[in-house]
MIPATOR-435538 format. One record per atom (N, C-alpha, C, O): x, y, z; residue in one letter. Coordinates in steps of 0.02 Angstrom, whole numbers. Layout:
REM MIPATOR-435538
R   east  north     up type
R      X      Y      Z    A
...
END
This chain:
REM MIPATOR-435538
R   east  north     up type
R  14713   1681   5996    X
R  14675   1619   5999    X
R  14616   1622   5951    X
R  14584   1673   5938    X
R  14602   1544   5919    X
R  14547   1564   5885    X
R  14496   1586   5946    X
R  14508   1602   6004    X
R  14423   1579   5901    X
R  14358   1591   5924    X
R  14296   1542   5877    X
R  14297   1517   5821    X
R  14254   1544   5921    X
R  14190   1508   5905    X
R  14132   1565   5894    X
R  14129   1619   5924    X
R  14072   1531   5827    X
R  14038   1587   5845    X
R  13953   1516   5860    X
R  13928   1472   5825    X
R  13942   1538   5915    X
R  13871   1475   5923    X
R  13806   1504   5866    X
R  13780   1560   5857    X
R  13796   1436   5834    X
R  13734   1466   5789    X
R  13681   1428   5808    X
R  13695   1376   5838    X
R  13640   1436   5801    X
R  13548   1432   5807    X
R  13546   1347   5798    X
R  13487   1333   5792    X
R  13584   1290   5794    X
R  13577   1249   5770    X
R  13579   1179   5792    X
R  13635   1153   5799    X
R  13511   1137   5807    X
R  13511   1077   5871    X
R  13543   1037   5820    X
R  13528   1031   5761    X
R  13588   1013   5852    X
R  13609    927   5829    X
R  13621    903   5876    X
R  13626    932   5930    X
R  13633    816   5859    X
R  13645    767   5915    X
R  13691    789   5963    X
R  13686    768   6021    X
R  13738    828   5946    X
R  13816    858   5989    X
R  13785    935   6020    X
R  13824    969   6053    X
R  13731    956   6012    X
R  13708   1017   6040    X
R  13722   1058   5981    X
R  13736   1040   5924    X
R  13713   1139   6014    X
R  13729   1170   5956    X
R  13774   1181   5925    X
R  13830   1178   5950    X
R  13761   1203   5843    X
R  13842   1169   5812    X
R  13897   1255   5805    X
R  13878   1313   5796    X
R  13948   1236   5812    X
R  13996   1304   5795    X
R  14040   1302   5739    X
R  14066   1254   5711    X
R  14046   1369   5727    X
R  14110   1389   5681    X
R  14171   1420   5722    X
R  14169   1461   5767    X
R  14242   1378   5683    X
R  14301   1404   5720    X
R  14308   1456   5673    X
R  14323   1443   5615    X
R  14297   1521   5693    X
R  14335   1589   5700    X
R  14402   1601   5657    X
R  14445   1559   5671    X
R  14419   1641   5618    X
R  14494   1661   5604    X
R  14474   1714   5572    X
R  14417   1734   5560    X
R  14539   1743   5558    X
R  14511   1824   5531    X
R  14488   1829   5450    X
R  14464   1881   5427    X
R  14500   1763   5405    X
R  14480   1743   5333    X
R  14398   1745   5314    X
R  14363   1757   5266    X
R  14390   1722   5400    X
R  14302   1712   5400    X
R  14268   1775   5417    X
R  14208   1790   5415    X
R  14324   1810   5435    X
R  14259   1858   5465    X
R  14214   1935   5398    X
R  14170   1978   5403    X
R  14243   1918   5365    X
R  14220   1958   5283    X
R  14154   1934   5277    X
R  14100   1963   5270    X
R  14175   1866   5283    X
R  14106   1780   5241    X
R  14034   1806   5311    X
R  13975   1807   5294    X
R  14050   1819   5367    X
R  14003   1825   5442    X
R  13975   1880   5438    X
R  13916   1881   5454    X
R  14011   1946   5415    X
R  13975   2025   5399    X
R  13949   2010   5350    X
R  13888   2009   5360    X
R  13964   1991   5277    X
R  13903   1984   5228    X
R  13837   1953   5227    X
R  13785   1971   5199    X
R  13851   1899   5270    X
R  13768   1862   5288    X
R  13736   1893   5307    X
R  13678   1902   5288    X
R  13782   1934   5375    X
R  13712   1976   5412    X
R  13699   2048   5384    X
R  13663   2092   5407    X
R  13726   2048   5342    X
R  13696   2109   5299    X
R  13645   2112   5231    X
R  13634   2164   5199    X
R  13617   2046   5216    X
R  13577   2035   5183    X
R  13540   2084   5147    X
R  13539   2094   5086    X
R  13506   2120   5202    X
R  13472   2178   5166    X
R  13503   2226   5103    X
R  13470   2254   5059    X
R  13565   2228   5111    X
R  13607   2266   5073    X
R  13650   2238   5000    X
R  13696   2265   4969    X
R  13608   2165   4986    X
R  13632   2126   4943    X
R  13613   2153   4868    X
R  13554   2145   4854    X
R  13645   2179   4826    X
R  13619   2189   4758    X
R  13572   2138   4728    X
R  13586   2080   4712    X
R  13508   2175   4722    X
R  13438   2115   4702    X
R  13449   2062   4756    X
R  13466   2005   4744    X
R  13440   2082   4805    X
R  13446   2049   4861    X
R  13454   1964   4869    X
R  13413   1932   4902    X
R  13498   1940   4841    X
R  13546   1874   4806    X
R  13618   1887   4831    X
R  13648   1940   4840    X
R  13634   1827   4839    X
R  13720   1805   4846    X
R  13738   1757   4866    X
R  13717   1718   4908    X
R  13793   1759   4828    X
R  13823   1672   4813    X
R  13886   1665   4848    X
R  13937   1699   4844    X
R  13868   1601   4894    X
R  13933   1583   4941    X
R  13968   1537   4927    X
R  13945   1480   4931    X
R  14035   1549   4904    X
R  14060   1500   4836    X
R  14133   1477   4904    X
R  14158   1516   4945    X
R  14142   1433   4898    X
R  14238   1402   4942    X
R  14229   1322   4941    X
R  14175   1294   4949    X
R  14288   1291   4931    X
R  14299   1224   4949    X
R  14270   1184   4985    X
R  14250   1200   5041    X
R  14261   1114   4955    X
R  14252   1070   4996    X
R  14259   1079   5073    X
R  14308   1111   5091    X
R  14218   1055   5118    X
R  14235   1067   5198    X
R  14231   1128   5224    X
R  14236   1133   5285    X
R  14224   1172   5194    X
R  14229   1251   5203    X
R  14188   1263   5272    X
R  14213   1284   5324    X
R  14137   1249   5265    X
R  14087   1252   5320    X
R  14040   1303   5276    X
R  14015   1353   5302    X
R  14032   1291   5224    X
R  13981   1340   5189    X
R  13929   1311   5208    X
R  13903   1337   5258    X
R  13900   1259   5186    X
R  13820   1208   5208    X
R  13808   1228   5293    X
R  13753   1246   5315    X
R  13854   1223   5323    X
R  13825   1253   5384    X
R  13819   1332   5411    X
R  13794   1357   5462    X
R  13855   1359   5353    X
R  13845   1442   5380    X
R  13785   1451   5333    X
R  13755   1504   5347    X
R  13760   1420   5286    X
R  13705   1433   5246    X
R  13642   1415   5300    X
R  13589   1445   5311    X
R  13666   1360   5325    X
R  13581   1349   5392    X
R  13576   1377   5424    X
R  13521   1398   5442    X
R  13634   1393   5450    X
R  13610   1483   5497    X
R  13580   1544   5474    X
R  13539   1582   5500    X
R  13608   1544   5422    X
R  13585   1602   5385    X
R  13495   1593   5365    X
R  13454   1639   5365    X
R  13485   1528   5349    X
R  13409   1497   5361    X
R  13359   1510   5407    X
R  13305   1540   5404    X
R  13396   1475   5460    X
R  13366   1456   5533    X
R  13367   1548   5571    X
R  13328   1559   5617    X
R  13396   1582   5556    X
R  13397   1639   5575    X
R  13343   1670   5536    X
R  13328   1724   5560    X
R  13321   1660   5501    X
R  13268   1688   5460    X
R  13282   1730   5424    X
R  13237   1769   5408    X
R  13333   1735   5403    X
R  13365   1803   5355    X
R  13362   1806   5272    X
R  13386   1844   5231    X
R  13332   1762   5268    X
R  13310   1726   5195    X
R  13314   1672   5185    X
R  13322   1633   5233    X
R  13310   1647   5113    X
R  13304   1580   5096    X
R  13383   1553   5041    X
R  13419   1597   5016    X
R  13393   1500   5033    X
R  13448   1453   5030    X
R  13450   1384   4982    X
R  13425   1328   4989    X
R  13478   1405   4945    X
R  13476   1346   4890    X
R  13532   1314   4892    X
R  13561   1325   4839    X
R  13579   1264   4941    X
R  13618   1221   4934    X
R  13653   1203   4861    X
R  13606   1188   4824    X
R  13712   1199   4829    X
R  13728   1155   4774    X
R  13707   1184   4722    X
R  13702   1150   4672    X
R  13689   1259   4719    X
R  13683   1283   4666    X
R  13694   1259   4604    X
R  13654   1238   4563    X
R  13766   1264   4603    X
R  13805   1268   4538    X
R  13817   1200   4495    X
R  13838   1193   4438    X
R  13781   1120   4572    X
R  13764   1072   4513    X
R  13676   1062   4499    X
R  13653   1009   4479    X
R  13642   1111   4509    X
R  13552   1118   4500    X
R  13540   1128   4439    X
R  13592   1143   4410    X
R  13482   1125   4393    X
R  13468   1129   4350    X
R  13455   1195   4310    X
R  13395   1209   4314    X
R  13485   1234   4278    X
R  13476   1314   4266    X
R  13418   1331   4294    X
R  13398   1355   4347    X
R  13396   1311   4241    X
R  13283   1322   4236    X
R  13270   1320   4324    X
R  13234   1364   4345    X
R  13297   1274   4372    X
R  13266   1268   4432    X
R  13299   1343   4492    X
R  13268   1379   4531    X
R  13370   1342   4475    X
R  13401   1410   4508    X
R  13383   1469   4473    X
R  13409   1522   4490    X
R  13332   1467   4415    X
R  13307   1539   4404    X
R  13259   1529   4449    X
R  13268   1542   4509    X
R  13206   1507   4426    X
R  13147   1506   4462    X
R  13150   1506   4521    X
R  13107   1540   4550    X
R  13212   1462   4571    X
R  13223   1520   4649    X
R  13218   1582   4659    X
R  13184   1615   4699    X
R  13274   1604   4600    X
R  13282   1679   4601    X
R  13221   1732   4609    X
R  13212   1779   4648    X
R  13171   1698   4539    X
R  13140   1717   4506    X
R  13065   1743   4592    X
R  13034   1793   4610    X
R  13072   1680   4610    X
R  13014   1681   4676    X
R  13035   1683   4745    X
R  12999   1655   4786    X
R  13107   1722   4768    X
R  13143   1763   4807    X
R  13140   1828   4763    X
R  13156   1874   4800    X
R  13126   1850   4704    X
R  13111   1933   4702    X
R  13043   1917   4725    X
R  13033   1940   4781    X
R  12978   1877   4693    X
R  12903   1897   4712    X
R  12911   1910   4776    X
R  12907   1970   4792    X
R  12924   1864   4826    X
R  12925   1860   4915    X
R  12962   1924   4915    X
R  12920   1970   4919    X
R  13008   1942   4913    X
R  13062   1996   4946    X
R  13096   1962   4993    X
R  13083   1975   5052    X
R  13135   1924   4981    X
R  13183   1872   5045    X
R  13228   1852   5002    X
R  13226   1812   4955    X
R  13288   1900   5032    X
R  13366   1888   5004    X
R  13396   1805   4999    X
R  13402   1773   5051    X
R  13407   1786   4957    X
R  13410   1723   4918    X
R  13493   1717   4922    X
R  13524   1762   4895    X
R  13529   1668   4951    X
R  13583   1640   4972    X
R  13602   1573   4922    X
R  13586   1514   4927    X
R  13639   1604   4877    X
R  13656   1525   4829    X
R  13719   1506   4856    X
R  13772   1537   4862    X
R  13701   1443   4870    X
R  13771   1400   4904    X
R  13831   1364   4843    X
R  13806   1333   4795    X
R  13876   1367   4845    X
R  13900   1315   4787    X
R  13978   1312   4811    X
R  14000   1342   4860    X
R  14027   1258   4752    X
R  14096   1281   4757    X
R  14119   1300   4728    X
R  14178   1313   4741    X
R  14095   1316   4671    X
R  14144   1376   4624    X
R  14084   1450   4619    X
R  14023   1462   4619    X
R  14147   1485   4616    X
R  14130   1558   4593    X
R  14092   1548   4528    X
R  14120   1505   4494    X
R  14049   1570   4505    X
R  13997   1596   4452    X
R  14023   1599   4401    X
R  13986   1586   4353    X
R  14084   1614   4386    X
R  14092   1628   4339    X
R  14128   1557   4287    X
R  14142   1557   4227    X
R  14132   1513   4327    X
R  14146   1439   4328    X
R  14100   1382   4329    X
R  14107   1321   4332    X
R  14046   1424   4327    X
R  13991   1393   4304    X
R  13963   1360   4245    X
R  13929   1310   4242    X
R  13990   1409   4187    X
R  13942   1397   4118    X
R  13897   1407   4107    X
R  13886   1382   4052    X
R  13838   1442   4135    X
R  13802   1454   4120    X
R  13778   1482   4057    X
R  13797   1529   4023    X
R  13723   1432   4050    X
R  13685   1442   3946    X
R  13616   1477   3945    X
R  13589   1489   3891    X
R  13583   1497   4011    X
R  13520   1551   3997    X
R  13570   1613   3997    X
R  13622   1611   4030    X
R  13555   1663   3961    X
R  13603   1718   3990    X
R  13557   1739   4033    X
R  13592   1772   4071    X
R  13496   1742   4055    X
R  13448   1779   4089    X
R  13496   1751   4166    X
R  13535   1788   4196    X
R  13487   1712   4177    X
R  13512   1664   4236    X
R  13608   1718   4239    X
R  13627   1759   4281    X
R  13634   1699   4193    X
R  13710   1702   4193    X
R  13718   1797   4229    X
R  13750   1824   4275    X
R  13671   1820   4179    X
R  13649   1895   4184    X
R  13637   1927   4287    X
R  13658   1972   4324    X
R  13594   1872   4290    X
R  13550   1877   4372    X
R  13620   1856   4422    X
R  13632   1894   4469    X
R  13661   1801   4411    X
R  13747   1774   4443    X
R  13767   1838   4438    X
R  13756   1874   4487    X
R  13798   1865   4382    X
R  13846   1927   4379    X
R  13822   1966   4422    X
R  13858   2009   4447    X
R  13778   1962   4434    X
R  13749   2038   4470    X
R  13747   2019   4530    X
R  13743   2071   4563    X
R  13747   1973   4566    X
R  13725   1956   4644    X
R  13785   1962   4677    X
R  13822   1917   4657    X
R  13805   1989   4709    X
R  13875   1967   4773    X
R  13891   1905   4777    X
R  13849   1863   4793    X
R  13963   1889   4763    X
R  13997   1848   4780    X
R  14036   1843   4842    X
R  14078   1886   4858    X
R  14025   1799   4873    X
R  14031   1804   4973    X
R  14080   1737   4950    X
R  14049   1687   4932    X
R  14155   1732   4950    X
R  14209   1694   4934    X
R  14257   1674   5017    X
R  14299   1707   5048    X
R  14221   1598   5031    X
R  14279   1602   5090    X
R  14354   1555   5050    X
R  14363   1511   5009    X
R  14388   1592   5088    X
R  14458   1594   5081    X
R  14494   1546   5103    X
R  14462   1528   5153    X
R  14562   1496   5096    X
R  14612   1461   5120    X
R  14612   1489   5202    X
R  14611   1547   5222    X
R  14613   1424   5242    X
R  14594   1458   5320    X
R  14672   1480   5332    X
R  14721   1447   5314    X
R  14673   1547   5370    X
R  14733   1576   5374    X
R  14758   1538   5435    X
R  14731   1485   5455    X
R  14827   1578   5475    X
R  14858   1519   5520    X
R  14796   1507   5587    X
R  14775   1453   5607    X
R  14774   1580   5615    X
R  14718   1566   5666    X
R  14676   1507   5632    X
R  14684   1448   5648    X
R  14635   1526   5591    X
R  14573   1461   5573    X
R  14598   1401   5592    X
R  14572   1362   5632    X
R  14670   1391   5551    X
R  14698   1314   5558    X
R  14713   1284   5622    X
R  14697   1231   5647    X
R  14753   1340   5645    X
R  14745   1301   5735    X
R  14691   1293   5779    X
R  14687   1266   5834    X
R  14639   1331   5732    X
R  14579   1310   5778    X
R  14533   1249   5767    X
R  14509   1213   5810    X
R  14525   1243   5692    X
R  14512   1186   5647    X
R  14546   1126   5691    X
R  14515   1086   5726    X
R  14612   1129   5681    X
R  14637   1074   5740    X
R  14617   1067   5796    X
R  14596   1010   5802    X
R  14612   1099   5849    X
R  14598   1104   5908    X
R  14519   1073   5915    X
R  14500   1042   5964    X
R  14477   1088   5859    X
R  14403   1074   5886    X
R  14423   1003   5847    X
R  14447    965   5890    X
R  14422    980   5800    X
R  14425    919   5753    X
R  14465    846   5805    X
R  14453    786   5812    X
R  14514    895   5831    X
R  14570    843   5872    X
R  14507    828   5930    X
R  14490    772   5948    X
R  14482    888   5951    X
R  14441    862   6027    X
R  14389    821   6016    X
R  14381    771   6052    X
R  14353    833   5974    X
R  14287    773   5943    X
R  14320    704   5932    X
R  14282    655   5933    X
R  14369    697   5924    X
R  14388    616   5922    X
R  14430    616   5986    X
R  14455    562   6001    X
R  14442    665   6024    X
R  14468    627   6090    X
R  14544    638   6074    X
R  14581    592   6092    X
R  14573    690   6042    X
R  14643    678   6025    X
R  14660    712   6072    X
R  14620    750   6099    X
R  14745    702   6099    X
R  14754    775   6146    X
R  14839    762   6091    X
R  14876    714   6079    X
R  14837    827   6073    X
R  14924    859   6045    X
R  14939    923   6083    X
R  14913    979   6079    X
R  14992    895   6124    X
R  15006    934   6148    X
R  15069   1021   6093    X
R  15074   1043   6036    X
R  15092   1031   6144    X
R  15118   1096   6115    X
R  15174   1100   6080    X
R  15185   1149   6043    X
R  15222   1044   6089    X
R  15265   1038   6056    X
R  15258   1006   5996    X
R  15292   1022   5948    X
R  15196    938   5992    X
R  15144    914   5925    X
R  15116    975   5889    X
R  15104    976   5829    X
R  15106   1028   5935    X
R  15062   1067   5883    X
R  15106   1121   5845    X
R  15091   1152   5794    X
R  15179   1126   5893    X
R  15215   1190   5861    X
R  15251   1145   5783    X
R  15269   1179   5734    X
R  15256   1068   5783    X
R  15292   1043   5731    X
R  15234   1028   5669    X
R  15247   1023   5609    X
R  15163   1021   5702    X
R  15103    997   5643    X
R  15072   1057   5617    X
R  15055   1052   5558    X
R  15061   1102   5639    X
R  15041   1168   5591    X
R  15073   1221   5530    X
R  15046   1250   5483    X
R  15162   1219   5561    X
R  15168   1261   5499    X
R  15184   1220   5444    X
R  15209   1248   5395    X
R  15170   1138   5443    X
R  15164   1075   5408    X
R  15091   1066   5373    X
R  15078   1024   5331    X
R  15062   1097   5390    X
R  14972   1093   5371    X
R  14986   1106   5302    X
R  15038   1137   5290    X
R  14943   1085   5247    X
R  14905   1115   5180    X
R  14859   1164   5209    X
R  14827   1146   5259    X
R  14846   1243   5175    X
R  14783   1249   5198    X
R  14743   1253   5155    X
R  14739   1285   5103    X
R  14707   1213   5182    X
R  14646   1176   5139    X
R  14618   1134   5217    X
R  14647   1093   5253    X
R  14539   1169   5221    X
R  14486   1148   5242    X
R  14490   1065   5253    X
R  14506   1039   5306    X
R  14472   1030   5195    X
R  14479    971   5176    X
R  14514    924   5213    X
R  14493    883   5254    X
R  14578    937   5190    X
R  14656    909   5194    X
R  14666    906   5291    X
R  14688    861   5327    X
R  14639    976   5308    X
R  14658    951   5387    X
R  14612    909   5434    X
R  14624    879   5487    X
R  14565    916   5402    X
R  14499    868   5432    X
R  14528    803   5415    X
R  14528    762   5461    X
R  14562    778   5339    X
R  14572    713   5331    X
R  14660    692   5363    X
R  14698    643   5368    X
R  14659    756   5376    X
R  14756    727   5417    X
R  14737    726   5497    X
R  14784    707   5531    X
R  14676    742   5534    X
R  14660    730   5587    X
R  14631    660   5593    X
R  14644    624   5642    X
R  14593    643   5547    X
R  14581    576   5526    X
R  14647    505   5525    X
R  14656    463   5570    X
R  14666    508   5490    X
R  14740    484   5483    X
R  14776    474   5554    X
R  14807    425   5575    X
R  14763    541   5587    X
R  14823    552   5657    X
R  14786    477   5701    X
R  14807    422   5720    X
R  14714    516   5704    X
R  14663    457   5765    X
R  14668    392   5730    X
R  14676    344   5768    X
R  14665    375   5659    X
R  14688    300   5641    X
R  14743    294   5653    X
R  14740    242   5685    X
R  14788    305   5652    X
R  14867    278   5685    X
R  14849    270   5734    X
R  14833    215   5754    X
R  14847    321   5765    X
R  14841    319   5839    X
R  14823    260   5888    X
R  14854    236   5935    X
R  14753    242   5856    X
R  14739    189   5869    X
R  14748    106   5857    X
R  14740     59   5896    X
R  14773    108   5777    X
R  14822     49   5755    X
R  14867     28   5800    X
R  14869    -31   5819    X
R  14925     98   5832    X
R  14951    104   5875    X
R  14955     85   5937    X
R  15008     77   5967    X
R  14892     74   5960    X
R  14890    100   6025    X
R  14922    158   6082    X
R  14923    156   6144    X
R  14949    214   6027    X
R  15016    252   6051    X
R  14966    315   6078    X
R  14908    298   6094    X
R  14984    384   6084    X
R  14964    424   6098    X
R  15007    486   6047    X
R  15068    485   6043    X
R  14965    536   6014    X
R  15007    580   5954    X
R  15068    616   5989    X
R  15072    662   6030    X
R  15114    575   5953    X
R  15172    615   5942    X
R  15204    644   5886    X
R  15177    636   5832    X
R  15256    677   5888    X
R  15289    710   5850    X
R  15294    662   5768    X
R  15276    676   5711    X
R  15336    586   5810    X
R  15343    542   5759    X
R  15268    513   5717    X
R  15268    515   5655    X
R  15218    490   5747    X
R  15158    494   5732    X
R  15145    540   5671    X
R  15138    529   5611    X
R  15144    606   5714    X
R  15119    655   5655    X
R  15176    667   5603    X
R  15165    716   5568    X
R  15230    637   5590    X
R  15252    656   5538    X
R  15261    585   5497    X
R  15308    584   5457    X
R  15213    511   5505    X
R  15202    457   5479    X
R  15129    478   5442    X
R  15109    456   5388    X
R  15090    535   5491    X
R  15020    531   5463    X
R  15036    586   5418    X
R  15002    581   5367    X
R  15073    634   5416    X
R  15095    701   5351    X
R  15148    631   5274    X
R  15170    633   5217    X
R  15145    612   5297    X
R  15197    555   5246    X
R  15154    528   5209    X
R  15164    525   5149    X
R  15076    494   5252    X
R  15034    470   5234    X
R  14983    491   5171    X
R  14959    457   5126    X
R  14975    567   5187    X
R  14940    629   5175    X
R  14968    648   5098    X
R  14940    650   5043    X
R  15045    661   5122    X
R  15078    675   5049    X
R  15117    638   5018    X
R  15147    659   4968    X
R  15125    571   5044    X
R  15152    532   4997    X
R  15219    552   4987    X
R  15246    542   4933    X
R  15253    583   5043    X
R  15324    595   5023    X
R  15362    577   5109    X
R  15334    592   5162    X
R  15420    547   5105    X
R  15467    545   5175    X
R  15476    616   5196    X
R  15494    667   5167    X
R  15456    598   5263    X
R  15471    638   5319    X
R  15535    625   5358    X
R  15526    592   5409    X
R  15600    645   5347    X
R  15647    634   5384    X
R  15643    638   5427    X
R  15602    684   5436    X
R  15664    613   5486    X
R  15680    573   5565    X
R  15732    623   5579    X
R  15781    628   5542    X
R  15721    665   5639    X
R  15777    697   5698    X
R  15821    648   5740    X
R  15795    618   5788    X
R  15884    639   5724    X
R  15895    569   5772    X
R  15928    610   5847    X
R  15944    576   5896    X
END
């Protein structure tokens, strides 16, 4: 089964969580090891939806250093000078972005120089745990219930991609409700049709 990990963090829904899989758990030991960061910097680079922006506020709100969101679309000159005043302080400096560094372009080499050198903390395509858990919390916030035979035919059907299952959970609860039906099998393979734009053959 997946797992949740509760972080430090009030929102309107209480505090907010991450679903657990074993892809994430590399991305969860490097945060909290900060101290041990080369020039105490590192860059948390993964896809859209990833849940990077929110493992970066923990990593905040925990006090474990400081956090520059969107790195990689900031202005060179402005992500040095983070850098530059996370060495004066001594507080390990967390650059958020979606590409790896090296996909950057970077034109100071001083800057490009300070990237190469920092840890790259890369989350990964959510493996099969993440995804069934991704479902499970995403489905319950809109009130979905799929049951087990919905879930044994909609997962090994998933893209994995972060993204893609947040917006095919989307899709499911708009039918659903167009509908007035409740998710089924047929459902979810109108909202995977939807998704990819290709027929889903019918079991007769």
């Amino acid at each position: 089964m997946s797992t949740q990990i509760a972080l430090p963090l009030v929102t309107a829904r209480g505090a907010e969580t991450v679903v657990m899989g074993p892809s994430l758990v590399p991305v969860i030991e490097a945060l909290q090891a900060a101290e041990r960061w080369p020039f105490r910097t590192a860059i948390l680079a993964g896809p859209p939806r990833s849940g990077k922006s929110l493992l970066a506020r923990w990593f905040a709100e925990s006090g474990a250093g400081e956090v520059v969101d969107g790195a990689d679309a900031l202005p060179e000159d402005e992500v040095f000078h983070r850098w530059n005043r996370a060495q004066a302080d001594g507080k390990p400096l967390l650059l958020v972005a979606n590409r790896a560094p090296g996909e950057w372009k970077v034109a100071l080499p001083d800057l490009a120089s300070r990237l190469g050198a920092a840890l790259l903390i890369e989350i990964a395509p959510p493996d099969d745990e993440l995804v069934a858990g991704l479902v499970a919390e995403l489905s319950a916030r809109r009130g979905l219930v799929l049951g087990e035979q919905v879930l044994s035919y909609l997962l090994p059907r998933l893209e994995r991609s972060h993204a893609e299952i947040e917006l095919l959970i989307e899709t499911l609860d708009r039918l659903s409700l167009e509908r007035k039906a409740p998710v089924t099998i047929s459902l979810v393979r109108d909202a995977l049709a939807e998704r990819t734009g290709e027929f889903q053959p019918r079991l007769l």
